[in-house]
C-alpha positions as CSV (number, residue, x, y, z in Angstrom):
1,X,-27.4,-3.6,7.3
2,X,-30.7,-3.7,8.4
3,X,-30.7,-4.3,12.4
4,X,-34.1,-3.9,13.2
5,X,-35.2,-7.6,11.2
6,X,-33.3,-9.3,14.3
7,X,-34.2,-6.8,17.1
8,X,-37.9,-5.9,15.7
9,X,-38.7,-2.9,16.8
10,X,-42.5,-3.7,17.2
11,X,-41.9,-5.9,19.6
12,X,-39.8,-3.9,21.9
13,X,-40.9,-0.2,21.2
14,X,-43.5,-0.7,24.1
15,X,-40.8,-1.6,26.8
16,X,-38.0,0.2,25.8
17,X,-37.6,2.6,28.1
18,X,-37.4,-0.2,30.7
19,X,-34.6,-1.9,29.0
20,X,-31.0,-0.9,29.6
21,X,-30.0,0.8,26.2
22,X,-26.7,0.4,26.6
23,X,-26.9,-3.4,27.2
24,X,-29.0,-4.4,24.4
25,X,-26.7,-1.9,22.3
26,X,-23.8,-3.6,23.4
27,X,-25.6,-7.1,22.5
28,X,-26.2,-5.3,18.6
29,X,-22.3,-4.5,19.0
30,X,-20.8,-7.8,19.7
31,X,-22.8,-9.8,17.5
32,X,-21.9,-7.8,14.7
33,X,-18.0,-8.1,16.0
34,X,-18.5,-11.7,15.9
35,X,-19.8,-11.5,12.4
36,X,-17.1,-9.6,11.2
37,X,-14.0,-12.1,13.6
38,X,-12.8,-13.2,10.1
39,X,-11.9,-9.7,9.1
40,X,-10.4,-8.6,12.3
41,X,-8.4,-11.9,12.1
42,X,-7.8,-11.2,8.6
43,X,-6.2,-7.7,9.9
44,X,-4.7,-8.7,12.8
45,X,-2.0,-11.7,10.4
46,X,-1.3,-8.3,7.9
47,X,-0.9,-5.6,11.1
48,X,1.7,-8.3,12.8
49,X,3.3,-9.8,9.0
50,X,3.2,-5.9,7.8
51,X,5.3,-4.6,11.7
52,X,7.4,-7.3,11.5
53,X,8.3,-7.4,8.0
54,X,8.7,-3.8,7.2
55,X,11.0,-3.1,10.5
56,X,13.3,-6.0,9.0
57,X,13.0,-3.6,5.5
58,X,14.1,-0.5,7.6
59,X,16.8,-2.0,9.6
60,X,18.3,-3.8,7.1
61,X,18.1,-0.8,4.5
62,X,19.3,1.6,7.6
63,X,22.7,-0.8,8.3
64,X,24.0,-0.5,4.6
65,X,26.8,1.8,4.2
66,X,26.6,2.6,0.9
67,X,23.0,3.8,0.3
68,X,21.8,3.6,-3.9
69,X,18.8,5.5,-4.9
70,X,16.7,2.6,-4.8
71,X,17.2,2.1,-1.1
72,X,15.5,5.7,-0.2
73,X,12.8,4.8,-2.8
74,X,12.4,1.4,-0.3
75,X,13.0,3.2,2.8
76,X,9.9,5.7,1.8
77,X,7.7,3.1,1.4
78,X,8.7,1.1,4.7
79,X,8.1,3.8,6.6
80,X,4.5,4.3,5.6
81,X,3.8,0.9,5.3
82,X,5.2,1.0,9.0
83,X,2.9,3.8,10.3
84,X,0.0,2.2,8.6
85,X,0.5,-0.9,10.6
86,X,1.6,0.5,13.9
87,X,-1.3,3.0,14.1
88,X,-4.0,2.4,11.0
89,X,-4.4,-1.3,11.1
90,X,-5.0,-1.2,15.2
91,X,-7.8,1.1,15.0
92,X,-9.4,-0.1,12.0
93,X,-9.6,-3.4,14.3
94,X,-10.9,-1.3,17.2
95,X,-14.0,-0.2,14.5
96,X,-14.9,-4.0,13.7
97,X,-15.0,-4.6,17.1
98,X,-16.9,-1.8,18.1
99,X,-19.0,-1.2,14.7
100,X,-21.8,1.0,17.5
101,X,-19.9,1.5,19.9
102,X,-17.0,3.5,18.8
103,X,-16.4,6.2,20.5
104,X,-13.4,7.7,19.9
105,X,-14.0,10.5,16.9
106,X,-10.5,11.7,17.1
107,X,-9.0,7.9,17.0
108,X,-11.5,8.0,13.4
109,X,-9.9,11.3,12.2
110,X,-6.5,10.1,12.7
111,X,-7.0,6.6,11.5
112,X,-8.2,8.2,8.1
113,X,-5.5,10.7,8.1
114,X,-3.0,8.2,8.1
115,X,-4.8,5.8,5.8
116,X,-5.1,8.6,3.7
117,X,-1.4,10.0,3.8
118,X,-0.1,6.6,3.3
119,X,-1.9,5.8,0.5
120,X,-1.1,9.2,-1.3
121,X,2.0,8.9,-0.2
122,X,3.3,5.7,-1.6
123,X,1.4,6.1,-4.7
124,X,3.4,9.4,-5.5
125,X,6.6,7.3,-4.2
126,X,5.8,4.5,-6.8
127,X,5.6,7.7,-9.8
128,X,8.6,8.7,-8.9
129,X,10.4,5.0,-8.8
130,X,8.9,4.6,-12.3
131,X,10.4,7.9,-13.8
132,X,14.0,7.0,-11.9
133,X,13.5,3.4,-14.2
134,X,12.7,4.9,-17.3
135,X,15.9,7.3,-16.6
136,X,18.1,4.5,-16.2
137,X,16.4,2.1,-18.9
138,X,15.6,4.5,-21.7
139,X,17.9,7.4,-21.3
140,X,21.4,5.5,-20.6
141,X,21.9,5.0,-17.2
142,X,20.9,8.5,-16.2
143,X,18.9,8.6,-12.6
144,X,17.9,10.6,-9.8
145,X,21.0,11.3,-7.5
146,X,20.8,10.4,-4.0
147,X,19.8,14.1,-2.7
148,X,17.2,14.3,-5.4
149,X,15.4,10.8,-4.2
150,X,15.8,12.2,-0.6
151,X,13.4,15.6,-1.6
152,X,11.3,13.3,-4.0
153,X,10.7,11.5,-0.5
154,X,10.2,13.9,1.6
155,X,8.1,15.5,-1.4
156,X,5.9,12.6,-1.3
157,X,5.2,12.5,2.2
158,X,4.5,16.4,2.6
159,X,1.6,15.7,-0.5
160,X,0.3,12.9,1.0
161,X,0.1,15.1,4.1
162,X,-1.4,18.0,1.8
163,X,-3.5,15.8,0.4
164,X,-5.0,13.7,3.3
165,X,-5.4,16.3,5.5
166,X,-9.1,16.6,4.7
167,X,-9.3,13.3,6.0
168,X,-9.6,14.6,9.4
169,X,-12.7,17.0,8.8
170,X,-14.4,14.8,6.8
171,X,-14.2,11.7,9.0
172,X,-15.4,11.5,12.6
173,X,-18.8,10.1,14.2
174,X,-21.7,8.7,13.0
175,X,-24.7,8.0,14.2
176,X,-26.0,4.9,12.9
177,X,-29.7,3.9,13.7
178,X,-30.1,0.3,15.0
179,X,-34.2,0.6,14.0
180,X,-34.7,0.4,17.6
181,X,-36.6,3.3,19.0
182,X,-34.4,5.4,21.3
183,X,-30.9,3.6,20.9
184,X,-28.3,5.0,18.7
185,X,-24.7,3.4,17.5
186,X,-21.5,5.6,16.9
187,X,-19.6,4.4,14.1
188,X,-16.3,5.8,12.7
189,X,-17.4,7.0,9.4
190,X,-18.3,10.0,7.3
191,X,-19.1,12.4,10.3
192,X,-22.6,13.5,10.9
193,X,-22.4,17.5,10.3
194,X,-20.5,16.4,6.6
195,X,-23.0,14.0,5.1
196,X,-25.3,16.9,3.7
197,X,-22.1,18.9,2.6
198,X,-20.4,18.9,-0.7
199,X,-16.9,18.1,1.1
200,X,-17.3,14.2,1.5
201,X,-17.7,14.4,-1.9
202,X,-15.1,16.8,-3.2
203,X,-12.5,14.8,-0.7
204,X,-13.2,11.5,-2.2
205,X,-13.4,12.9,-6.0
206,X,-10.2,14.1,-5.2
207,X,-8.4,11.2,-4.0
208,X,-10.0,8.9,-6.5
209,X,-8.3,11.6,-8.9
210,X,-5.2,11.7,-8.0
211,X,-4.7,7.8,-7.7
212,X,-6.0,7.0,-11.3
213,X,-3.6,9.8,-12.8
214,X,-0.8,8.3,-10.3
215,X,-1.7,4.5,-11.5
216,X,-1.9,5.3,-14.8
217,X,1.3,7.1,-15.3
218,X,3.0,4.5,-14.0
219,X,1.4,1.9,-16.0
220,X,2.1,3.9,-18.9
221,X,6.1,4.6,-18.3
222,X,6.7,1.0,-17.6
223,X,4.8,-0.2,-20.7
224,X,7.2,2.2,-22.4
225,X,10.6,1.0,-20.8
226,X,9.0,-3.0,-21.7
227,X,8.5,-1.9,-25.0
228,X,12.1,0.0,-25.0
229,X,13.6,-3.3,-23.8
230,X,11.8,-5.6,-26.0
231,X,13.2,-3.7,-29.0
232,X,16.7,-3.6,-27.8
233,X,16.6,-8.0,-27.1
234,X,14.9,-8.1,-30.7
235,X,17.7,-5.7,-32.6
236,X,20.3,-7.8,-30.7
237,X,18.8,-11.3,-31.7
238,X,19.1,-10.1,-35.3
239,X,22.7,-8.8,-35.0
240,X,23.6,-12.4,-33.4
241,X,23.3,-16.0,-34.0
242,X,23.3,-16.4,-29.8
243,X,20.3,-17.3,-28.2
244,X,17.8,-15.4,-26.6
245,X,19.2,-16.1,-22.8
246,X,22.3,-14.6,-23.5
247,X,20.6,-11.6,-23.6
248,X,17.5,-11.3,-21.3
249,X,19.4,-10.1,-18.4
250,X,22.6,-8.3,-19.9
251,X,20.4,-5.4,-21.9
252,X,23.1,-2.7,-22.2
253,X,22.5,0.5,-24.5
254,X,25.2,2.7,-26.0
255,X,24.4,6.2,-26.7
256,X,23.9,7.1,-30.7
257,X,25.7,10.5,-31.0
258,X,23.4,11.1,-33.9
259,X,20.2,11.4,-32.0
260,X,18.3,13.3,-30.6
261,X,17.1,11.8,-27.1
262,X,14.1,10.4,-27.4
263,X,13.6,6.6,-25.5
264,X,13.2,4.7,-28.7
265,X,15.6,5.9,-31.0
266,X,18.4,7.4,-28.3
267,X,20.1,4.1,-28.0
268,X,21.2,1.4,-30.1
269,X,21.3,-2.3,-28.5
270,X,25.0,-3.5,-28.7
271,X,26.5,-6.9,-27.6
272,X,29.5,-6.1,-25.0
273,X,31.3,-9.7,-24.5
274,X,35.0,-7.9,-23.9
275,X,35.9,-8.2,-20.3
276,X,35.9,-4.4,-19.6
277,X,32.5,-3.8,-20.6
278,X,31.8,-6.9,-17.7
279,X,31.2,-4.6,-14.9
280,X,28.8,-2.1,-17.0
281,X,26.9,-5.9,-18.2
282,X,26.5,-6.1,-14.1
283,X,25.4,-3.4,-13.6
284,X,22.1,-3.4,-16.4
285,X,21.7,-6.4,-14.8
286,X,21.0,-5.0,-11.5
287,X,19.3,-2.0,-13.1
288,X,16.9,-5.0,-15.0
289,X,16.5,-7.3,-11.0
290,X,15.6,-4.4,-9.3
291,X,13.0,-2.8,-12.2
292,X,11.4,-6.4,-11.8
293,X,10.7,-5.4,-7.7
294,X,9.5,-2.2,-8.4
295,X,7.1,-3.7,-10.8
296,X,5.9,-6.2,-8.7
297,X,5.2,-3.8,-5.7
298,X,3.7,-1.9,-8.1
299,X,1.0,-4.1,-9.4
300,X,1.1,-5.4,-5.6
301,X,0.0,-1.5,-4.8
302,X,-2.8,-1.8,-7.6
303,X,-4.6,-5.1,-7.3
304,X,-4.9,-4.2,-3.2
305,X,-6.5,-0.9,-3.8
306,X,-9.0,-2.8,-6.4
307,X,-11.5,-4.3,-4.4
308,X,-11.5,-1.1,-2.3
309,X,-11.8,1.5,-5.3
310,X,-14.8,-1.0,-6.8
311,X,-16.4,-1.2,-3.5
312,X,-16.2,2.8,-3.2
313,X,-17.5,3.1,-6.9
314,X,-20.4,0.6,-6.0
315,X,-21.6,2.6,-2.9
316,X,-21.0,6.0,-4.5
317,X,-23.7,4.6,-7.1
318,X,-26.2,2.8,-4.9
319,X,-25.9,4.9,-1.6
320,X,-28.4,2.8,0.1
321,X,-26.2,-0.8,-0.3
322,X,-25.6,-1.5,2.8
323,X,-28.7,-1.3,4.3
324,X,-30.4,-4.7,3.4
325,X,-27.2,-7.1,3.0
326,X,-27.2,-10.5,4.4
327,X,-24.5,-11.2,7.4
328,X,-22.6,-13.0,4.3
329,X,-22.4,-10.2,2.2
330,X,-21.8,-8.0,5.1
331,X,-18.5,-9.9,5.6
332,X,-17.8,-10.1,2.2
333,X,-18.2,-6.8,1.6
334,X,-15.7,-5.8,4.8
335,X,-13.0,-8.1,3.1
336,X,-13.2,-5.5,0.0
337,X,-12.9,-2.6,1.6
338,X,-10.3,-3.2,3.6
339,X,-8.0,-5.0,0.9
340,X,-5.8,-1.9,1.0
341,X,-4.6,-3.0,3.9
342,X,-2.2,-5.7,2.0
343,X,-0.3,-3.4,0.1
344,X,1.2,-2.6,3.8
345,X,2.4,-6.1,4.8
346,X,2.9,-7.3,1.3
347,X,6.4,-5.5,0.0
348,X,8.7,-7.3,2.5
349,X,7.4,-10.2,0.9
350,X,8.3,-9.6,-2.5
351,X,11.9,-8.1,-2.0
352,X,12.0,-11.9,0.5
353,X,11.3,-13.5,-3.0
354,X,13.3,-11.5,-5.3
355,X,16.3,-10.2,-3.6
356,X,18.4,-12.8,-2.9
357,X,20.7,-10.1,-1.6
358,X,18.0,-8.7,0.8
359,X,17.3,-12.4,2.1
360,X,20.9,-13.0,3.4
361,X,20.9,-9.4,4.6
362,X,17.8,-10.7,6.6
363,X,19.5,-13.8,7.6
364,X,22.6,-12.2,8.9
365,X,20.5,-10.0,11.1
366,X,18.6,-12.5,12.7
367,X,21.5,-14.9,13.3
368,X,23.2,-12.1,14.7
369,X,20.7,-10.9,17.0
370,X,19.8,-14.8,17.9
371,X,23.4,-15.0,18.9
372,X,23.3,-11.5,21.2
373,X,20.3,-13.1,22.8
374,X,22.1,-16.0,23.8
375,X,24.9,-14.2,25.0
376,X,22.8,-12.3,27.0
377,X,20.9,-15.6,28.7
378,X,24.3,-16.8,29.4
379,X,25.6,-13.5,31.4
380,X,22.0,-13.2,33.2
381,X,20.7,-16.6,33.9
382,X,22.7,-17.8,36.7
């Protein structure tokens, strides 16, 4: 934005050298930090939702004895969803409020590392959730083992790490030009000795790249296990005179000796009603409840990092967008490029509204721990 229209420069050029730069830059800084309260508001509700809600994920995930590959998968992503919160959403709120006065460059390099790492690394985390689902949809009940989802975790951090790394060269300060003569802002952005370097560029191309081939792989393998299923409930509707309900959760597929392994052809639909094949009905299920979470974090992960990746798009095109924008679309334009930020506080949320089991787990906890504290009062509070 264009500072200069509401400090003009004409007007001032004259005197300042009598003025106290600091103060009247510090007068630019907090009334841009009061345009932008609604965003740092905004952050604040997901920074205290995403803490709160993702230590219930851990703890609760941490306290079950008998760990299944999903719960790593879920444990992955709490954790970066954690350190996102804890560390990336406090100084991103420490850049709104000091959008010329921030002058912490290593605070910038670290906030973009971790923004970076935890992007990367839950994106990789959702590709390899989507390959355990197609395993246990489309190739009968085959999955990753629990020491394989433990490297696939760790494997996903370490490349997010790999990846984000650049982060911390590329970002740093910037000095931002008020269009007052003689004061200069700091802003945590693309650091001044990068911007006439090919690196900015080369860092975001290759981010940009490896999200869209992350996003679309995983768009692509659950199209193919909807498509799987779909087939299976339409084969079974024509092999039985029962309706459709009977079916939409209790998708189980025996193996056809005959083939050869591919997803479409490698199993034939059958309807198990005898009470030993009960247990195995369970247990698809389960498999089909928590393919349904994945999913929706999944699409949760996409539509946050839409706004962001259009806004990045937009000022990748136009480099000069932000310079004449109204305090409106200044605002606005905040809101989309921090969206990111919900995919972080969001995931508690959905496993809240889809996992019944995961809501008493959650209830347990806090009745439990609402009953320690009270035990506590009553032994201390004479």
């Amino acid at each position: 934005m264009n500072i200069s229209t509401e400090y003009p420069s004409n007007n001032i050029s004259e005197n300042v050298s009598d003025l106290d730069k600091y103060a009247l830059l510090k007068e630019i800084n907090d009334a841009a930090a009061l345009r932008f309260l609604p965003v740092i508001v905004f952050l604040f509700v997901l920074m205290v939702c995403g803490i709160f809600g993702n230590i219930l994920v851990v703890i609760v995930y941490l306290r079950k004895r008998t760990k299944l590959s999903p719960d790593f998968f879920i444990l992955n992503l709490a954790f970066l969803d954690l350190l996102t919160c804890v560390i990336g959403i406090p100084v991103e709120i420490a850049d709104l409020r000091f959008p010329y006065m921030f002058y912490a460059p290593a605070a910038c390099k670290l906030l973009r590392t971790i923004e970076s790492l935890s992007g990367m690394g839950s994106a990789l985390t959702l590709v390899a959730i989507s390959i355990d689902r197609y395993k246990r949809i489309c190739r009968l009940g085959q999955h990753f083992n629990n020491s394989t989802v433990k490297k696939l975790c760790v494997g996903s951090v370490v490349m997010g790490v790999v990846i984000g790394w650049p982060a911390a060269v590329v970002f740093g300060k910037k000095t931002v030009d008020v269009g007052i003569p003689g004061v200069y802002g700091e802003d945590c952005s693309t650091a001044d000795e990068m911007r006439k370097t090919i690196y900015p560029l080369l860092y975001y191309s290759a981010i940009m790249l490896c999200f869209v081939i992350s996003v679309f792989f995983v768009i692509f393998v659950y199209v193919r296990i909807s498509i799987f299923i779909r087939k299976g409930i339409s084969l079974k509707r024509q092999r039985s005179n029962e309706p459709m309900s009977t079916y939409s959760m209790n998708v189980h597929y025996i193996a056809d000796e005959n083939t050869s392994g591919s997803c479409p052809s490698q199993a034939h639909p059958m309807l198990e009603t005898t009470p030993q094949h009960r247990r195995r009905q369970m247990n698809s299920t389960r498999v089909t409840r928590t393919t349904t979470i994945f999913v929706a974090v999944t699409v949760a992960f996409i539509l946050s990092y839409l706004p962001f990746l259009i806004i990045m798009i937009i000022r990748n095109i136009k480099k000069d967008i932000e310079v004449n924008m109204s305090h409106e679309t200044e605002v606005v334009y905040k809101f989309f490029s921090k969206s990111y930020f919900v995919n972080n506080a969001i995931n508690p949320l959905i496993y809240s509204f889809l996992n019944r089991r995961f809501r008493t787990d959650v209830k347990t906890l806090l009745r439990c721990n609402r009953q320690s504290w009270k035990l506590w009062l009553s032994l201390n509070v004479v």
